[in-house]
N, C-alpha and C positions, 0 to 999 in steps of 0.2 A: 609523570607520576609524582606523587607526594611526597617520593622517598627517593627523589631525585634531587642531592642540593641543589641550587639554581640561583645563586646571587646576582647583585646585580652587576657584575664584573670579572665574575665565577662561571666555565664551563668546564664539566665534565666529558672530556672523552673517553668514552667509558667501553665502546662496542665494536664491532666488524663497520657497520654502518660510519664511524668514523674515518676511518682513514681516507677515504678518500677526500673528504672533507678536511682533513689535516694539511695532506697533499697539498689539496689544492690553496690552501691557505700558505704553507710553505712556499711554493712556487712562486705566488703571484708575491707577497714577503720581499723575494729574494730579489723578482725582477722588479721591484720597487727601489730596495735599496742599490740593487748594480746600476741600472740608471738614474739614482741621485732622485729620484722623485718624492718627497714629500705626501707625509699621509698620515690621516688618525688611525689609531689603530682599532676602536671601536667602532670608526664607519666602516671597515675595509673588514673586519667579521661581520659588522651586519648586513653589508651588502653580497657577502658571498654567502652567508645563511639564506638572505633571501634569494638568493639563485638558486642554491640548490633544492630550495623550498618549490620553487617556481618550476624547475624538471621533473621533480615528483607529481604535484599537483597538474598542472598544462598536461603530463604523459608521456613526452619527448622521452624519458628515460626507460620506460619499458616498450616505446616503441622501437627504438634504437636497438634492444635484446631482443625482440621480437623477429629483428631481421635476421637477427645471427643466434639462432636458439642452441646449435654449435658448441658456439664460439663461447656465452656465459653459463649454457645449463650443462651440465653431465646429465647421461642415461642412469638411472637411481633401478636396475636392476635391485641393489639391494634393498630400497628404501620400500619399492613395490612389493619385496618379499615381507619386510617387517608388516608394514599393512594389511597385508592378504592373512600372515599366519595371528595378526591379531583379528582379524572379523572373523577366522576361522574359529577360534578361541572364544565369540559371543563375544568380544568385547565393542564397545563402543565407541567408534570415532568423530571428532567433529576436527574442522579447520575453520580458525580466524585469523583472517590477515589483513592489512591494510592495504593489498594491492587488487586493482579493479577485475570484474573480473575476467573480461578477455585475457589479460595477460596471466593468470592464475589459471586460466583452460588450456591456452595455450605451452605453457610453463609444466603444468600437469601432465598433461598429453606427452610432452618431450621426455618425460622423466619416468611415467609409469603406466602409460598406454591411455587409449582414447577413453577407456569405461572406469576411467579414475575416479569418478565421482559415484560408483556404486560401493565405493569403498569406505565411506563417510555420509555420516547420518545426517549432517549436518554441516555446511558448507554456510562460512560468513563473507563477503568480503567487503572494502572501503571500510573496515570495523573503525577507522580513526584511535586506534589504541593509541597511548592509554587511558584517552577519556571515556573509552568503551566501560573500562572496568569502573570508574569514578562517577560517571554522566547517566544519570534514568531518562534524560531528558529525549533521547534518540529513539525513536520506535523501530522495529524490521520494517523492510521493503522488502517484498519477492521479485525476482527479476526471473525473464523467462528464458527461455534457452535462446535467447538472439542477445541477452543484458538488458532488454528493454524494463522499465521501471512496471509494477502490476498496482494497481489500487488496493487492492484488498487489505481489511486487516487481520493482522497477524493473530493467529490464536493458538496456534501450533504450528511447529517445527518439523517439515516431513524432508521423509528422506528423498536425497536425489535430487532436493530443490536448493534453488541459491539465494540465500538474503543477503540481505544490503544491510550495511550500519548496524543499529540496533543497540542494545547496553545490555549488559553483565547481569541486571538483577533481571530483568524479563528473560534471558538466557535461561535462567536457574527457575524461574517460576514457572515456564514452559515445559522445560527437560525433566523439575525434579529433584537433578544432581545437588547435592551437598559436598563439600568439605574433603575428608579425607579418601573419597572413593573417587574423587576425579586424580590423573595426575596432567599435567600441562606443559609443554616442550615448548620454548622459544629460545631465539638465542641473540635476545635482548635483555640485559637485566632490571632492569626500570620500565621499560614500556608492557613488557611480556610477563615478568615473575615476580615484582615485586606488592604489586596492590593485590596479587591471586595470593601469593604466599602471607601477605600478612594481614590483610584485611579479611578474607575469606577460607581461611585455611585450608585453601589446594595445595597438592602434591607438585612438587612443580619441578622438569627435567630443563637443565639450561646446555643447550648445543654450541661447544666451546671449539672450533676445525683446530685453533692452534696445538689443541691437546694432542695430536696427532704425532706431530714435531718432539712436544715436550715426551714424550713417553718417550719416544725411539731416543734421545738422547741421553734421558737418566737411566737406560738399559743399555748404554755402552761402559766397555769395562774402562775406558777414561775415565768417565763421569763417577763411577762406583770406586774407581782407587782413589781418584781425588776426595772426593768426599769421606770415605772412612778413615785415608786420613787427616786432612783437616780436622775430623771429629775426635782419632787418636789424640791430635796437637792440642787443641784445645783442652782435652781434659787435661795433658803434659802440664800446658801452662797453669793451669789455675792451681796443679800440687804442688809445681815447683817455687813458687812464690814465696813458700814459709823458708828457702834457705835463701841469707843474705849474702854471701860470702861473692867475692868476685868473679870468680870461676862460675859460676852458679848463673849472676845475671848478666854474665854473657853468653852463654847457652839460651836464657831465657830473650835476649833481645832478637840472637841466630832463629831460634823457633817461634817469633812475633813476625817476623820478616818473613819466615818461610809458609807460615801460617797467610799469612796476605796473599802471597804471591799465588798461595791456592784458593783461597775465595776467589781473586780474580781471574784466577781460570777456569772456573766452574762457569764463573756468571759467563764469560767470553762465549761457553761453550753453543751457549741458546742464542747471544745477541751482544756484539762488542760495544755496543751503543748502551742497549737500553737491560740489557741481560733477561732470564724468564718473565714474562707476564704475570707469573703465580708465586714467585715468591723473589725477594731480595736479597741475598745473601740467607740468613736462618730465618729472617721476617716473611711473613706472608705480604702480597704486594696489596694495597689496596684494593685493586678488582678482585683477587682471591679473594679476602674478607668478608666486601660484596657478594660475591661468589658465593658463599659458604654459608652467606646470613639469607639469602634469597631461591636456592635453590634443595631440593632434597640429595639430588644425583646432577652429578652432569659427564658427559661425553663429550667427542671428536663429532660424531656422526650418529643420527637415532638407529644407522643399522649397527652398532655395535650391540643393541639388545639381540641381537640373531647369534651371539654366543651366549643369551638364559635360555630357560627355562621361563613359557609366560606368568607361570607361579612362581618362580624366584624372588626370593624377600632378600633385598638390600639393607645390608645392616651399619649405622654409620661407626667407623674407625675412632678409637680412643685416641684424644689428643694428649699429650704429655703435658701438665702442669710445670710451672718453676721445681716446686716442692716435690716433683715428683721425679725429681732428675736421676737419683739414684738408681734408680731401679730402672734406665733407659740407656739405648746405645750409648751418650757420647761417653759415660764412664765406663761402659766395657768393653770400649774398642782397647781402653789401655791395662787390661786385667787387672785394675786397680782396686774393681769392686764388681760383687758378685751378687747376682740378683739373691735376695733371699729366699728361702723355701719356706711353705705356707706354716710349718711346723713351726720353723725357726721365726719366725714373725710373732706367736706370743710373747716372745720376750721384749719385742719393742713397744716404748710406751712412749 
């Protein structure tokens, strides 16, 4: 994507799809340096980019899941229901992914039965994302119920059928769709949501599993005492500051200390390493950022939409400004200051 930095020295691990790639660059790291072996460090990424480049592309890696459908897929009981109760609904679904598409029949079938594909209007795969969205240069292929490649050319999109490749703008000249009436689920943020969301302005849902984790942890009453009061301390600190006297800033050192000692049990709480994914202490983490600039909504799993409503209008959450602190938790944890009421607000100028 465009809106993926990419220096010349500079990678982003940005997504699910990395770790394993991390891993595995870890690993081989470690047993380079235990055995004293010698090594650049920009051969030894690019030589394990192009591996992993090389088991995606060769197939070895979805042939490998394809033995054990088990072992990597779960049965998507709910994902099947999200699907069903949206075609019920007239709505319209398409799937583009970059995986071929035996392994996406296969994959399918495991996950929401053998007649998956009457579920979807429109079935893409090998899309090569994200050149799909950037690249006209790619025409559709029709492939026929065995994968085999069809000559023909593309003039429309039927349902039931499977294309190959293809790009973004003939997608849209075929279908119709515009803009704000699509919205788009991936749970890559650059390959998947970032040239839809900002180039084309779709609606776009980003499929985040760790959210899963993060939820059930910030709804523990750990998590909820720590935090309101770190938020009490904090305002504590920032009153107590106008008295100078000794007694004073030694309370105030006591509550700087005790103050830390609960940001880093907070962060402990999701990850003694690396702490939440989505935020940093009060900072949001980079990928959250990301996150927020590229996506409309995001989730754990697309079946958490089976607690809306299909007409359910998601409306985004007021962030708190600096300037706008007053009138926000961390001053009234310490009933120091009291939100104003609408009356009482003409008088402020």
């Amino acid at each position: 994507s465009f809106f993926a930095f990419q220096g010349p020295s500079l990678k982003q691990f940005m997504d699910i799809f990395s770790l394993p790639e991390m891993t595995l660059l870890s690993s081989v790291i470690d047993y380079f340096i235990t055995h004293s072996i010698e090594f650049d460090q920009v051969h030894l990424y690019k030589d394990i980019s192009d591996a992993i480049r090389d088991v995606h592309v060769k197939g070895v890696m979805y042939k490998w899941i394809e033995k054990d459908l088990e072992q990597y897929i779960l049965h998507g009981d709910e994902i099947y229901a999200v699907l069903n109760r949206l075609v019920n609904h007239k709505k319209k679904l398409f799937l583009i992914t970059n995986s071929p598409f035996s392994f996406v029949d296969k994959g399918m079938k495991h996950m929401v039965g053998k007649n998956w594909r009457d579920l979807f209007d429109m079935v893409i795969v090998q899309a090569d994302k994200p050149n799909f969205f950037t690249d006209r240069r790619k025409p559709f292929r029709k492939l026929d119920d065995k994968g085999s490649l069809q000559w023909d050319k593309i003039n429309q999109l039927e349902k039931g059928k499977i294309y190959k490749e293809g790009n973004l703008f003939d997608f849209l000249r075929l279908t119709g769709w515009r803009g704000s009436k699509v919205l788009y689920f991936g749970d890559h943020l650059y390959s998947d949501l970032a040239d839809l969301m900002l180039r084309h302005g779709w609606r776009t849902g980003a499929i985040v599993p760790e959210l899963e984790t993060e939820i059930r942890i910030i709804n523990t009453e750990q998590y909820m005492h720590s935090l309101t009061w770190q938020q009490a301390l904090t305002g504590l600190l920032e009153r107590m500051q106008m008295y100078q006297d000794a007694e004073s800033k030694q309370v105030l050192l006591e509550w700087m200390k005790e103050r830390q000692e609960i940001r880093s049990l907070t962060k402990n709480l999701f990850n003694p390493q690396f702490g939440s994914i989505f935020r940093t202490f009060h900072n949001p983490t980079y990928f959250s950022r990301r996150l927020v600039r590229f996506s409309d909504i995001y989730m754990a799993s697309i079946s958490c939409l089976l607690n809306y409503d299909v007409n359910f209008t998601f409306y985004p959450r007021r962030t708190p400004l600096q300037h706008e602190a007053p009138l926000w938790m961390d001053q009234l944890c310490t009933g120091c200051m009291k939100t104003p009421f609408l009356e009482e607000m003409v008088h402020i100028r």
